[in-house]
C-alpha positions as CSV (number, residue, x, y, z in Angstrom):
1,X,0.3,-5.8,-15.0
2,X,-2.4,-6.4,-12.6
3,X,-3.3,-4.0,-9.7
4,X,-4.7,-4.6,-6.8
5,X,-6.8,-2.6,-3.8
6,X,-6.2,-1.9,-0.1
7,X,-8.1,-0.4,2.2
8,X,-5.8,1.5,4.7
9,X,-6.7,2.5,8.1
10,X,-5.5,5.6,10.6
11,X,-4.1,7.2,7.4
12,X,-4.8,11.0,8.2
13,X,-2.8,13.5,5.5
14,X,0.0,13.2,3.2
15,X,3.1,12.2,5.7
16,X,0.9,9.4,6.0
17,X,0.7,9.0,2.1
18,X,4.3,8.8,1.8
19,X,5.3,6.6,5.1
20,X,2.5,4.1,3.3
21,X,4.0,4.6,-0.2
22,X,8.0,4.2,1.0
23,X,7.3,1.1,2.4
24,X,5.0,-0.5,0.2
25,X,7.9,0.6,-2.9
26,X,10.6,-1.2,-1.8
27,X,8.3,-4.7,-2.2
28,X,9.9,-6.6,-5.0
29,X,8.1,-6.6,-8.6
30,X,5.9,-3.6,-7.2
31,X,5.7,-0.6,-10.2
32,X,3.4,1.9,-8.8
33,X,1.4,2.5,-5.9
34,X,-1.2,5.1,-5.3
35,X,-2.3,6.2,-2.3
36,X,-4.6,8.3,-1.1
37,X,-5.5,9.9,3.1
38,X,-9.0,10.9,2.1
39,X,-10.4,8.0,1.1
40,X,-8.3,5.2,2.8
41,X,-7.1,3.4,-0.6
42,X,-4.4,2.3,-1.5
43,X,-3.5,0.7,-5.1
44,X,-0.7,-1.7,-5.5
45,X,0.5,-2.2,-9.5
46,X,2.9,-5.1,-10.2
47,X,4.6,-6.8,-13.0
48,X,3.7,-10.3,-11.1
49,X,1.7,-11.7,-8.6
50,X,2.8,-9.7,-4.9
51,X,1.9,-12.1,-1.5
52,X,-0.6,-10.2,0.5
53,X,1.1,-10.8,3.3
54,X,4.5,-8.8,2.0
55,X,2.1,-5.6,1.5
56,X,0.0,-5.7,4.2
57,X,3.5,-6.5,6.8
58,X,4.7,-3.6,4.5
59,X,1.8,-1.2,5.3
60,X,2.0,-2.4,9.3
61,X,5.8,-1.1,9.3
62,X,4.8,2.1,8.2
63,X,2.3,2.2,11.1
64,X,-1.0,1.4,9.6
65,X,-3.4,-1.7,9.0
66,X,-4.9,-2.3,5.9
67,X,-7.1,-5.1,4.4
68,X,-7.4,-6.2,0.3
69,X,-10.6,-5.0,-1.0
């Protein structure tokens, strides 16, 4: 498992949470994903290695920006 860190921008409560965290689930090979409003983070667990691109294109469709930390 390795898990990797986002830093998400115009996140503002938890609608936002969970319009990040229904995107970024449906990626394939993702198991968890933690997100959090307050601070902006957002953690990305996976059985294998996820493209950057596919979670940051996932984050966009929800209506953010993020960048890896």
């Amino acid at each position: 498992m390795t898990t990797t860190e986002y830093q998400v921008t115009g996140m503002s409560c938890g609608h936002c949470e969970k319009s990040v965290r229904d995107e970024v689930t449906q990626i394939a090979g993702v198991q968890g994903v933690d997100v959090s409003a307050q601070s902006g983070k957002l953690f990305v667990t996976s059985d294998q290695a996820i493209d950057e691109a596919v979670v940051l294109a996932a984050v966009d469709e929800a209506g953010y920006s993020a960048v890896r930390v």
